[in-house]
FILO-571083 format. One record per residue (C-alpha): residue in three letters; x, y, z; residue number from 0. Coordinates in nm, 4 decimals, always signed. Example, Ala and Ser with C-alpha at 12.3 -4.5 7.8 and 13.67 -1.06 7.14 Angstrom:
residues 2
ALA,+1.2300,-0.4500,+0.7800,0
SER,+1.3670,-0.1060,+0.7140,1
This chain:
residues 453
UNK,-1.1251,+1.5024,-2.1377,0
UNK,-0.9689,+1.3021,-2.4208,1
UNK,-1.1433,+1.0292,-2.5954,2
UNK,-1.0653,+0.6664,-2.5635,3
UNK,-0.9278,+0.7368,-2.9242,4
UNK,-0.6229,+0.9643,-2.9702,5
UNK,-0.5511,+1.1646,-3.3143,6
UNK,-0.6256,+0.8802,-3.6053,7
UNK,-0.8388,+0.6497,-3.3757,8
UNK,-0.5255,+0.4882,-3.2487,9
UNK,-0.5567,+0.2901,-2.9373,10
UNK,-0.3270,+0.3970,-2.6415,11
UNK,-0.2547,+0.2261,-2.3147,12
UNK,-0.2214,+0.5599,-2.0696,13
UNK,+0.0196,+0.5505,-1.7834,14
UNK,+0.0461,+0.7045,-1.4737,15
UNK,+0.3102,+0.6747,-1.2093,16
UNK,+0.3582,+0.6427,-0.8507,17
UNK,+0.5582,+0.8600,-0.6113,18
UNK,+0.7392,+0.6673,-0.3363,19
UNK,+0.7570,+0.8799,-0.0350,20
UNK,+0.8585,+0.8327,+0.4059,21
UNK,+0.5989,+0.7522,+0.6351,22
UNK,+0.6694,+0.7932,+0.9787,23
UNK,+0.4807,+0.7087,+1.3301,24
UNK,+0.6283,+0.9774,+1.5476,25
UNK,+0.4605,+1.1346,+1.8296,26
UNK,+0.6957,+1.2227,+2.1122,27
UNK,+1.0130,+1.1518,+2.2774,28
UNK,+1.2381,+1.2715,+1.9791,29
UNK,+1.5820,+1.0536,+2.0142,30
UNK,+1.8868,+1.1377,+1.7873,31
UNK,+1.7908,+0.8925,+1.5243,32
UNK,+1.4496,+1.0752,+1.5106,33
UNK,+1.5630,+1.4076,+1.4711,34
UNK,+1.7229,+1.2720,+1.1552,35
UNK,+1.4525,+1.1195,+1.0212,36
UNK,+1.1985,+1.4163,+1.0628,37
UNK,+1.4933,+1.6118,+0.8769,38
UNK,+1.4725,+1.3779,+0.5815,39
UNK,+1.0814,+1.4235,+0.5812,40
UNK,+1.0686,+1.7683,+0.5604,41
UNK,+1.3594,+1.7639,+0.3333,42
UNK,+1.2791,+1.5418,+0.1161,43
UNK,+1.0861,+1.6405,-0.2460,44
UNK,+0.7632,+1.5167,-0.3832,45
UNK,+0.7812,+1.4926,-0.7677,46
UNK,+0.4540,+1.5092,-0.9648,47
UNK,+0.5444,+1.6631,-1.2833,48
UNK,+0.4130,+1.4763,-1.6182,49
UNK,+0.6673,+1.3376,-1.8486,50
UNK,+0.6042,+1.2456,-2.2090,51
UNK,+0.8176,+0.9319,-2.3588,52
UNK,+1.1094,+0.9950,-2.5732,53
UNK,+0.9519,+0.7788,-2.8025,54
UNK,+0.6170,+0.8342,-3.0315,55
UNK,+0.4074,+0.5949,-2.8656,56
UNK,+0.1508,+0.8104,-2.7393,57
UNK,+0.1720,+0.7056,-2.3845,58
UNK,+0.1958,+0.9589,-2.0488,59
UNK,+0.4794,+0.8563,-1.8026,60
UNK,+0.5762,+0.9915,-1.5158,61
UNK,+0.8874,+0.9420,-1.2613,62
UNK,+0.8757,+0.6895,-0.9504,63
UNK,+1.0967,+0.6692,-0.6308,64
UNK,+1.1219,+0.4791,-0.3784,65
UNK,+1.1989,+0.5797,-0.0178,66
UNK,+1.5487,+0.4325,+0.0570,67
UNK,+1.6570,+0.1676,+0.3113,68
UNK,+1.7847,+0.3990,+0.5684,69
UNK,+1.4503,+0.6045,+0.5501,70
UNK,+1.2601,+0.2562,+0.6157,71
UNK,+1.5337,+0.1188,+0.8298,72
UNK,+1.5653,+0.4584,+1.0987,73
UNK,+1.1604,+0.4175,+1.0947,74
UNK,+1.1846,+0.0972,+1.2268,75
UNK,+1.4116,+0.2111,+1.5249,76
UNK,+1.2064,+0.4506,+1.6330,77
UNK,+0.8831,+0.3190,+1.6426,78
UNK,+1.0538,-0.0016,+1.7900,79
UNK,+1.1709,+0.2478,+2.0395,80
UNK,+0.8674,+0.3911,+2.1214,81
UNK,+0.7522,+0.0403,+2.1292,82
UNK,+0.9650,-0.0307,+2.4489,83
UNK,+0.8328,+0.2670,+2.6108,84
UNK,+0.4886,+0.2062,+2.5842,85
UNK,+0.5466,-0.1348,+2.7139,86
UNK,+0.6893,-0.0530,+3.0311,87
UNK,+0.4361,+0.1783,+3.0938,88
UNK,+0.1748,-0.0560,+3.0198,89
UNK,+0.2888,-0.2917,+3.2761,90
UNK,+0.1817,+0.0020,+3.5383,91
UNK,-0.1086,+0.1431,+3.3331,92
UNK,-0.2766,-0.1356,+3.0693,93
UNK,-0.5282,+0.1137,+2.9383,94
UNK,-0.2423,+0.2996,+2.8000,95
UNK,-0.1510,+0.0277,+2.5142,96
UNK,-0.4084,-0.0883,+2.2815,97
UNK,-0.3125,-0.3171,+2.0139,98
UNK,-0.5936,-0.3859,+1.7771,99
UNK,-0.7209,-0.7129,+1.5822,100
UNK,-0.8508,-0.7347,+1.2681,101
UNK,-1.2127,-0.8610,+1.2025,102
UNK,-1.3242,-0.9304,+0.8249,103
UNK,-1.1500,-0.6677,+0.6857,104
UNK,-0.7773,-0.5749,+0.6018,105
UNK,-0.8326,-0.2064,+0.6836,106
UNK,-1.1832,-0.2610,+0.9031,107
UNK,-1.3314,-0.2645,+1.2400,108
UNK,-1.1747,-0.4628,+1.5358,109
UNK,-1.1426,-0.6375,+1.8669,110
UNK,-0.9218,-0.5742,+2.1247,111
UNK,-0.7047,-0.8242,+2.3129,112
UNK,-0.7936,-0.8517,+2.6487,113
UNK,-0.4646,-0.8504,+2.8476,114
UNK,-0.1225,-0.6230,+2.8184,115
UNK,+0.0450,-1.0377,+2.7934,116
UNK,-0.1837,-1.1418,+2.4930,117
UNK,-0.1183,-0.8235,+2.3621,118
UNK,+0.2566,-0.8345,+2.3949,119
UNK,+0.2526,-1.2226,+2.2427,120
UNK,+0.0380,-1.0755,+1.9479,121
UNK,+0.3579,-0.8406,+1.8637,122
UNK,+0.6193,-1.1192,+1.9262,123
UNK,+0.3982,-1.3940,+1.7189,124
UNK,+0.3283,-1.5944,+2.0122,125
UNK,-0.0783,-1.5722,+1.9576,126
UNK,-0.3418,-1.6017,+1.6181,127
UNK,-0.4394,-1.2465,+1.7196,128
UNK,-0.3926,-0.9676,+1.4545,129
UNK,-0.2607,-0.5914,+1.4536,130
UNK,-0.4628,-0.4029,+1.2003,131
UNK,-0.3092,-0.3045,+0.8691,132
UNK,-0.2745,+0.0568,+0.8014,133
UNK,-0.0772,+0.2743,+0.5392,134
UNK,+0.2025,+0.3589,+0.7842,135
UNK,+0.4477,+0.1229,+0.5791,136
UNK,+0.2945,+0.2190,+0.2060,137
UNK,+0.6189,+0.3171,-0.0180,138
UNK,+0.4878,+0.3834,-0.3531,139
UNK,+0.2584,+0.6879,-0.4336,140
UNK,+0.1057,+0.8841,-0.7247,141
UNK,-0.0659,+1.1751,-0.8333,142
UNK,-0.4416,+1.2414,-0.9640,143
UNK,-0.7077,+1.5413,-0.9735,144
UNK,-0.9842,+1.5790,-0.8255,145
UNK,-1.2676,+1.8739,-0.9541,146
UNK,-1.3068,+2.1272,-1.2237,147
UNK,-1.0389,+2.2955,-1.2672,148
UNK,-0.8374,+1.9946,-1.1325,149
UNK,-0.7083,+2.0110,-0.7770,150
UNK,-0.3463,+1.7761,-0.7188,151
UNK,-0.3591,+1.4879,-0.5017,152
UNK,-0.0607,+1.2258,-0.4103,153
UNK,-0.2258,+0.9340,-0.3038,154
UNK,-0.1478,+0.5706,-0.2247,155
UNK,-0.2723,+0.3523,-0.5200,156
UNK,-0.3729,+0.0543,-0.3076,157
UNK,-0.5321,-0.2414,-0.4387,158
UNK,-0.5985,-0.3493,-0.1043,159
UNK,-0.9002,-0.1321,-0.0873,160
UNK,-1.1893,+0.0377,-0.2911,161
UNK,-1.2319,+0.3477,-0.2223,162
UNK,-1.0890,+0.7010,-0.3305,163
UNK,-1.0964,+0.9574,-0.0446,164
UNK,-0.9118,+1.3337,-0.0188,165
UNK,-0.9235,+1.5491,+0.2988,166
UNK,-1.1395,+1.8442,+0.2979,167
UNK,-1.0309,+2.1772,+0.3928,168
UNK,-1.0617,+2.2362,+0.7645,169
UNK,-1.0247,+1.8580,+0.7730,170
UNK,-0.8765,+1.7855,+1.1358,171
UNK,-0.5747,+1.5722,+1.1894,172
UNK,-0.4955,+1.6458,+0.8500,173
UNK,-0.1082,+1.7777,+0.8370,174
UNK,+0.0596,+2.0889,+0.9449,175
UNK,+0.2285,+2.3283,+0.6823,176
UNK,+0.5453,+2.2993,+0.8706,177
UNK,+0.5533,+1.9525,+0.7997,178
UNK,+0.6151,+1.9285,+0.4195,179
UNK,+0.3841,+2.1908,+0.3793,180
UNK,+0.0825,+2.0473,+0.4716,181
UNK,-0.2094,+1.8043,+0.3019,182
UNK,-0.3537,+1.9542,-0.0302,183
UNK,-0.6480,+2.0044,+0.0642,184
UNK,-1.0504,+1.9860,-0.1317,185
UNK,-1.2323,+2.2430,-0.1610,186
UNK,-1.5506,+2.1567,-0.3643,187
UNK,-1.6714,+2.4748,-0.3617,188
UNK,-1.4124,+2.5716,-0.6525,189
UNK,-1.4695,+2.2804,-0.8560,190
UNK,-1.7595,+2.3655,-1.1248,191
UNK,-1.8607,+1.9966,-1.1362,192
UNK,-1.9018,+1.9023,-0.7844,193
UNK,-2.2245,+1.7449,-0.6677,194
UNK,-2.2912,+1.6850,-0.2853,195
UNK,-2.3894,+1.3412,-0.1664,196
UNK,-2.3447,+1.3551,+0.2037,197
UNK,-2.3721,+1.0104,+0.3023,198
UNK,-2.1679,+0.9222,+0.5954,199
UNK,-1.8261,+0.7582,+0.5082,200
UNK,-1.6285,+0.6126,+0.7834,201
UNK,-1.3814,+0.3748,+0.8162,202
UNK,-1.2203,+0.2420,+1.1683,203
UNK,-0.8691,+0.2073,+1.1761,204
UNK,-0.6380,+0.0419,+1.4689,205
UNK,-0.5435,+0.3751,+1.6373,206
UNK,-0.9099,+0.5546,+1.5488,207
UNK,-1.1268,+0.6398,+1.3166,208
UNK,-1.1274,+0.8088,+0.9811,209
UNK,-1.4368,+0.9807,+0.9296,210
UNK,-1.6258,+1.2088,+0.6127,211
UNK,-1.9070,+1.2276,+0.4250,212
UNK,-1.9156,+1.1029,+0.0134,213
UNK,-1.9859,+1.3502,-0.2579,214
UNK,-1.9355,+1.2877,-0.6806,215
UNK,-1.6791,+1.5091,-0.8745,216
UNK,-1.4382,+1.4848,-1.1894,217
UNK,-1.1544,+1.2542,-1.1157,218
UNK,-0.8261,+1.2692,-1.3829,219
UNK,-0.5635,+1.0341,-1.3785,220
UNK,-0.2091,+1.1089,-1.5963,221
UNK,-0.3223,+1.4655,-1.7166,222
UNK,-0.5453,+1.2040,-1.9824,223
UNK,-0.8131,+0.9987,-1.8329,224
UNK,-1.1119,+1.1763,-1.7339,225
UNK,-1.3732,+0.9944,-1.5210,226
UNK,-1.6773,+1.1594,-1.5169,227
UNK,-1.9642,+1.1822,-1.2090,228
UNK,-1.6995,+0.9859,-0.9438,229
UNK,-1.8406,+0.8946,-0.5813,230
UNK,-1.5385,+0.9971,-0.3635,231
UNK,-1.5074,+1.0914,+0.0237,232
UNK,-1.3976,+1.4168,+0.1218,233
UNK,-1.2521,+1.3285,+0.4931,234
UNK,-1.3070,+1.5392,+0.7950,235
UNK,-1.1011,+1.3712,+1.0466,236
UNK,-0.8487,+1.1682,+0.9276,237
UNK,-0.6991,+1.1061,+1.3790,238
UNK,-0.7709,+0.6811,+1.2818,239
UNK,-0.4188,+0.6896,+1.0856,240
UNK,-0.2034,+0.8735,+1.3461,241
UNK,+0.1029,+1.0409,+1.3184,242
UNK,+0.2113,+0.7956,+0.9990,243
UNK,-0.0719,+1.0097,+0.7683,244
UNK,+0.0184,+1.3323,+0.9690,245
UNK,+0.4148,+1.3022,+0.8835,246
UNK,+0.3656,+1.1044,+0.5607,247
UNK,+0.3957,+1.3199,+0.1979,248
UNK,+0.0146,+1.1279,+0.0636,249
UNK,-0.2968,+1.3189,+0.1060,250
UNK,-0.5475,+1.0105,+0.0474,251
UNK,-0.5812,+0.6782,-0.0743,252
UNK,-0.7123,+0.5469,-0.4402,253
UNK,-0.8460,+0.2071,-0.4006,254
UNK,-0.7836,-0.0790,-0.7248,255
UNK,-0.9699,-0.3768,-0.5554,256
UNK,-1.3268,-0.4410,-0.6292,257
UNK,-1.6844,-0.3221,-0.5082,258
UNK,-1.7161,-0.5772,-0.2886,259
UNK,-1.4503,-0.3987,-0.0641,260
UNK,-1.6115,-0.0522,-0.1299,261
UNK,-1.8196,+0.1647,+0.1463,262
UNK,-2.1296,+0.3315,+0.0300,263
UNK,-2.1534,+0.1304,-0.2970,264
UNK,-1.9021,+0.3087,-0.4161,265
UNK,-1.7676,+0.2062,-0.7920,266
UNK,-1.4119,+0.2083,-0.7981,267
UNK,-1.2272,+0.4969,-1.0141,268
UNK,-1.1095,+0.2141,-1.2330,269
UNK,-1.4019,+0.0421,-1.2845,270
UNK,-1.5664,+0.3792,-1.3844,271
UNK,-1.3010,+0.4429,-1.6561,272
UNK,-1.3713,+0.1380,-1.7898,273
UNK,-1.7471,+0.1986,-1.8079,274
UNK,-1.6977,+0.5380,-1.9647,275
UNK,-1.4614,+0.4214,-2.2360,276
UNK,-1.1349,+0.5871,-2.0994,277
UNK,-0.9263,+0.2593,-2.1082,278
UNK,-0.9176,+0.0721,-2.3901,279
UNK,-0.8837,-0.2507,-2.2189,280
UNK,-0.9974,-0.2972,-1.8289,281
UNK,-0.6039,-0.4026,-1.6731,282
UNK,-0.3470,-0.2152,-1.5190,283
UNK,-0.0590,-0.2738,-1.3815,284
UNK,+0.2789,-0.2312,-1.1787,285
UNK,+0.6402,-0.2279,-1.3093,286
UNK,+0.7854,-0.0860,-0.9619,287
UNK,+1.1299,+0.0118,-0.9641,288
UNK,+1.4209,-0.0789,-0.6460,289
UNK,+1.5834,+0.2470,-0.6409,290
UNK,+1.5317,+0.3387,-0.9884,291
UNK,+1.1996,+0.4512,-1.1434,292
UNK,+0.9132,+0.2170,-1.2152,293
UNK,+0.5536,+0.2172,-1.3437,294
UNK,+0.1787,+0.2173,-1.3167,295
UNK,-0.0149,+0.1476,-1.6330,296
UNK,-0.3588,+0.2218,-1.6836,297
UNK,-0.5373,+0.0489,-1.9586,298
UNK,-0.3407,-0.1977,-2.0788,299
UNK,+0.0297,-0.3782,-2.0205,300
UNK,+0.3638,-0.2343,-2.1621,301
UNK,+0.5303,-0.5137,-2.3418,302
UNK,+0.8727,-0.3250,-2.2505,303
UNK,+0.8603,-0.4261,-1.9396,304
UNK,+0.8659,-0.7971,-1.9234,305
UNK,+0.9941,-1.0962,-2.1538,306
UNK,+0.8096,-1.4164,-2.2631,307
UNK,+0.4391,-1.4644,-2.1265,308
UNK,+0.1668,-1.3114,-1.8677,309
UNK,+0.1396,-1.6997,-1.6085,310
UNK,-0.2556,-1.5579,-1.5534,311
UNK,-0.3957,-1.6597,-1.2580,312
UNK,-0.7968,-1.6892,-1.1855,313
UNK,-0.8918,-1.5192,-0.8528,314
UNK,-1.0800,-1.6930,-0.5823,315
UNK,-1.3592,-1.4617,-0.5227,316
UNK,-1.3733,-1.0531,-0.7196,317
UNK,-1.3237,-0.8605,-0.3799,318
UNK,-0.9390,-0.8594,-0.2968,319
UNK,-0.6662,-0.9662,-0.5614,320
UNK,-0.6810,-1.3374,-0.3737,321
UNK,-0.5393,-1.5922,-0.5408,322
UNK,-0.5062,-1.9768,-0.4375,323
UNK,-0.1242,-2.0687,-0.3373,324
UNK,-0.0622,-2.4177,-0.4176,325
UNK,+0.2556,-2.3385,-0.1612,326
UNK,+0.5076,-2.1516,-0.0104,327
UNK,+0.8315,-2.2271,+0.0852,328
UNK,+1.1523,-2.1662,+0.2475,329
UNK,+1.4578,-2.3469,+0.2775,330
UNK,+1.2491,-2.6856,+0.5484,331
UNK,+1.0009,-2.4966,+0.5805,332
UNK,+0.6496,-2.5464,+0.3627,333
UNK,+0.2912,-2.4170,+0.4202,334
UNK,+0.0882,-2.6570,+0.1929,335
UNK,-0.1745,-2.5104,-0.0233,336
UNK,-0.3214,-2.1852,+0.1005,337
UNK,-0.4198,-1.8709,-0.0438,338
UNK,-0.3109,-1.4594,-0.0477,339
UNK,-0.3527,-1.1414,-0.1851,340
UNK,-0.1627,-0.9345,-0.4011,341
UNK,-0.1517,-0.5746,-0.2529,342
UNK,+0.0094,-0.2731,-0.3602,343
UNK,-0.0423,-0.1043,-0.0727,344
UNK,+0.1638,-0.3469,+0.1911,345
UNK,+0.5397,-0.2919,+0.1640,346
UNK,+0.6138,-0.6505,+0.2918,347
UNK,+0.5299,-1.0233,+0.2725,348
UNK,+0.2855,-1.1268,+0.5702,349
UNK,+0.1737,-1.4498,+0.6534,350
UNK,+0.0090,-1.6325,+0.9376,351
UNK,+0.1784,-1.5224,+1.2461,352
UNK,+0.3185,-1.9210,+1.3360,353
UNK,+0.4411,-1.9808,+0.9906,354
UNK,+0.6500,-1.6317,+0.9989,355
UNK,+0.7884,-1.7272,+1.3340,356
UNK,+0.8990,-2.0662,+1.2041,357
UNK,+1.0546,-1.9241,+0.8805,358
UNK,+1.2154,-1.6649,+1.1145,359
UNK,+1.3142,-1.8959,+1.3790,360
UNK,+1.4812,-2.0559,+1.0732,361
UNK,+1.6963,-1.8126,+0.9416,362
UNK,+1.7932,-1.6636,+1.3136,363
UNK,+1.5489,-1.3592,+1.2883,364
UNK,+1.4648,-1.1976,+1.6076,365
UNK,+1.1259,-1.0234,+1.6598,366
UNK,+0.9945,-0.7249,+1.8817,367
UNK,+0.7298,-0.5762,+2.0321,368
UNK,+0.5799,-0.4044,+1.6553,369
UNK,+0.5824,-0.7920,+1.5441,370
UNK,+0.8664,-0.7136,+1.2795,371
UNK,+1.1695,-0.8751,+1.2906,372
UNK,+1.5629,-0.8177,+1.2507,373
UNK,+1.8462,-1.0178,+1.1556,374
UNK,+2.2025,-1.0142,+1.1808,375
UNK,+2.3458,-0.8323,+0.8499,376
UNK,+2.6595,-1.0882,+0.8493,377
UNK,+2.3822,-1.3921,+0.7421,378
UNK,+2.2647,-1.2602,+0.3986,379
UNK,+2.4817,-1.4387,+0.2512,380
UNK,+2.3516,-1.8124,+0.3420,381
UNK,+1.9343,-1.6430,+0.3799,382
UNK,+1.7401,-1.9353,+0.2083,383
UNK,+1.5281,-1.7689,-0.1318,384
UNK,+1.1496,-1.7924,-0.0694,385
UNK,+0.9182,-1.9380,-0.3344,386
UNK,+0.5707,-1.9068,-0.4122,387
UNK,+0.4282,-2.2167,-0.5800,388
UNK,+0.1215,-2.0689,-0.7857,389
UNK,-0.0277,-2.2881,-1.0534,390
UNK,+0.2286,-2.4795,-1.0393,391
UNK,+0.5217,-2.2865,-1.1139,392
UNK,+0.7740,-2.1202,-0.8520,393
UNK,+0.7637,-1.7533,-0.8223,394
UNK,+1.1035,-1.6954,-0.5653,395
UNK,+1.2359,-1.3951,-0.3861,396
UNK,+1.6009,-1.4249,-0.3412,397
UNK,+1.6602,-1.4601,-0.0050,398
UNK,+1.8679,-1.0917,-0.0324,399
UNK,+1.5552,-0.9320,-0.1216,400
UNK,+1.3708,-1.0456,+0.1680,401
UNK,+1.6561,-0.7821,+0.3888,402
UNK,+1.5894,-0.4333,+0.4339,403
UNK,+1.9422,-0.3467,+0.4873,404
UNK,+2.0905,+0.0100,+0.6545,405
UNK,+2.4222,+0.0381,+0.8059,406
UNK,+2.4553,-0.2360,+1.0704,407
UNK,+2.0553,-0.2958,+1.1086,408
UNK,+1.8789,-0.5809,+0.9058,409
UNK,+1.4981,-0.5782,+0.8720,410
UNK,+1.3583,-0.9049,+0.7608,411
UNK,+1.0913,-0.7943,+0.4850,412
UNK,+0.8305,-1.0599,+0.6033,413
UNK,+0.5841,-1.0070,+0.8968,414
UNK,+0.3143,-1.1809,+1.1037,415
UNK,-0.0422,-1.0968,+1.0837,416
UNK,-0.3367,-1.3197,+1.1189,417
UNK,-0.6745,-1.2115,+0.9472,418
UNK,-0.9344,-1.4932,+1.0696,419
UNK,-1.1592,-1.4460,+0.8039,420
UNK,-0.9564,-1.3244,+0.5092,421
UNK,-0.6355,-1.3458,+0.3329,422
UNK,-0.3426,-1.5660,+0.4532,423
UNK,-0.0644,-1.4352,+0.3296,424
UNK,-0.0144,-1.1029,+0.1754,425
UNK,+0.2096,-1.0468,-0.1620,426
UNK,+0.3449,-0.6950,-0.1315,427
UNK,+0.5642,-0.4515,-0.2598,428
UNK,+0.8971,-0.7548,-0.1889,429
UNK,+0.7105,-0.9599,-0.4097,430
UNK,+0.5971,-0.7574,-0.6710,431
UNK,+0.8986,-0.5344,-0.7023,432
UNK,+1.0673,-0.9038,-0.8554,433
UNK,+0.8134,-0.9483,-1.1095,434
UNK,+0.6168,-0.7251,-1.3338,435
UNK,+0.2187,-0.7158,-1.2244,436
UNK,-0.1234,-0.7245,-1.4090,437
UNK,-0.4481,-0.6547,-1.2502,438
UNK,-0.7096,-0.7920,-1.5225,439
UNK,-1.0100,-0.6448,-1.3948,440
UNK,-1.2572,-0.7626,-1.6582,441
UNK,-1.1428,-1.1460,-1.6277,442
UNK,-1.0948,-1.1511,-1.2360,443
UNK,-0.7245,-1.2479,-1.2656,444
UNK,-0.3668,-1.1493,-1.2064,445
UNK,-0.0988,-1.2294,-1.4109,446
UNK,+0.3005,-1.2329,-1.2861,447
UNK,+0.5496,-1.1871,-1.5618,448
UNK,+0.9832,-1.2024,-1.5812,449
UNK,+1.0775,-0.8144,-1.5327,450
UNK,+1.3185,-0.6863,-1.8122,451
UNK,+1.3863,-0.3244,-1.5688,452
């Protein structure tokens, strides 16, 4: 482990990078456009080699990607697909289609809705009812170690949540080595500096649960940052995140939100580098690339990456990144003041289900049964741009970058879902790819700045 001093006490900001890699929710009935898509998951490469800057600066970089629109966009058709199956079966056999709500948490516990009708209004936003989040949308992933000697993890760096968890080996539901050669797998029983725990960690998901027990190892981030005596879950059963985690190229997730969020008391693995001295100052942040490489910094903010000055922003309470909204806004359409999160680990906007449906209703946006929505390609041109008002200044997504585009499909980037006692809108990857990111953990505040990548 390296000091939080390199050679001549020089202070470093350390980097480490994310790896943007295909989830998909495939189970059965393999159409055309599925058989493609499975081909570009097992085809496709996971990079997680370090890379040192060209120039002197001391800092560890390391590439980014970013699945492509026709990975996201052939996704879409296929679940949306399987979708329209399930529904007609439902109509003969309810039991067979369960679409969950959320309760206080993003990624928590929930109740069911009691008829196939409500259920089919939840995915069309006809109803306040919620589907539950889960990673089967996540684009942007990195590597880290876990143990002594290190063992490789790609992960989802998610400040949406709290805590890190790996699956263990004989972990069930946990990948197939046909399919891109399997999860990496812990074994603690080869890491020198593994102590057991064995409290219970388990998390309920929409589809099921995800279940493990906690135990404290080594955790490195960037090949430089060293966290000593980390409280991690090694998962068991990971059946709560479906065929998305099965299919997907990330073996766990590495929560950056706060302890409020985290099970089992838990400290975050950022908030223990910061108490052991392996940061030098307690923010990181995202400079993430659209089709080109981008950035997770550890420690500090790279001044390369944006121009003029950090707007900071004072969160409303230290659990998620939540932030008050004095408003957001659309060509007619306005919300008032409100509030959202800022979440790496949601690829779209979301919003209250009846706002979305009035901003899509606006722009001619059609939705289906998974609650996302389409457009025709021909109306890019005229989409209205969509600004967040936050402490008084306009943050806007051109209405172009609110269009997943592939071929003749359209996917409109923003997406209904109603969390009764949390968040109402949710700032994700859209969003933050258009402006470069700090977390400032020690301050409780984000900070948006003008991207020079």
């Amino acid at each position: 482990a390296r000091s939080k001093h390199d050679d001549g006490h020089k202070k470093v900001t350390r980097k480490i990078t994310l790896l943007a890699i295909i989830l998909y929710s495939k189970e059965q009935n393999i159409t055309t456009t599925m058989k493609y898509s499975l081909f570009a998951v097992l085809s496709a490469l996971t990079t997680s080699s370090f890379t040192t800057a060209q120039e002197d600066d001391g800092l560890i970089r390391m590439k980014v990607m970013k699945r492509s629109n026709h990975e996201m966009v052939a996704q879409h058709l296929e679940r949306e697909n399987k979708a329209l199956l399930m529904a007609l079966d439902a109509k003969n056999n309810p039991a067979d289609i369960t679409l969950v709500a959320s309760s206080a948490s993003l990624r928590g516990a929930a109740h069911q809705s009691s008829s196939f009708e409500e259920q089919l209004a939840v995915a069309q936003g006809k109803s306040e009812s919620v589907t539950i989040k889960d990673y089967s949308n996540a684009q942007y992933y990195g590597v880290l170690e876990v143990g002594s000697p290190p063992q490789e993890f790609t992960v989802i760096f998610d400040t949406g949540s709290s805590n890190l968890w790996v699956p263990q080996i004989n972990c069930k539901n946990c990948g197939y080595w046909f399919m891109n050669g399997g999860k990496h797998k812990f074994d603690h029983s080869k890491s020198t500096t593994y102590v057991a725990d064995g409290t219970d960690f388990h998390i309920q998901y929409g589809s099921g649960d995800v279940k493990g027990s906690f135990s404290v190892d080594d955790v490195t981030l960037a090949q430089d940052i060293v966290i000593k005596g980390q409280k991690f879950a090694e998962v068991s059963d990971a059946g709560g995140l479906g065929m998305g985690y099965t299919l997907g190229k990330f073996d766990g997730i590495m929560g950056l939100g706060f302890e409020g969020l985290s099970l089992g008391n838990a400290e975050t693995v950022f908030k223990n580098a910061m108490d052991q001295g392996m940061v030098n100052e307690g923010k990181f942040a995202f400079a993430l690339g659209d089709n080109k490489e981008g950035e997770l910094t550890f420690g500090g903010v790279d001044k390369s990456k944006f121009k003029g000055e950090i707007t900071w922003v004072k969160l409303e309470e230290p659990k998620y990144w939540q932030i008050t909204l004095d408003n957001v806004s659309a060509g007619s359409y306005s919300s008032g003041k409100t509030n959202g999160i800022v979440d790496s680990g949601t690829s779209l906007i979301t919003g209250p289900s009846l706002e979305i449906q009035k901003i899509a209703a606006s722009v001619g946006a059609q939705a289906n049964l998974l609650g996302q929505y389409t457009i025709d390609c021909s109306k890019l041109s005229t989409l209205p741009k969509l600004d967040f008002t936050i402490n008084g200044k306009a943050w806007s997504v051109p209405g172009k970058d609110l269009v997943i585009q592939s071929g003749g499909t359209c996917l409109f980037a923003m997406m209904g879902m109603d969390i009764p006692t949390g968040p109402k809108w949710i700032l994700g990857d859209v969003f933050m790819r258009k402006f470069y990111t700090v977390f400032d953990y020690e301050n409780a505040q984000v900070g948006f700045a003008e991207p020079t990548y």
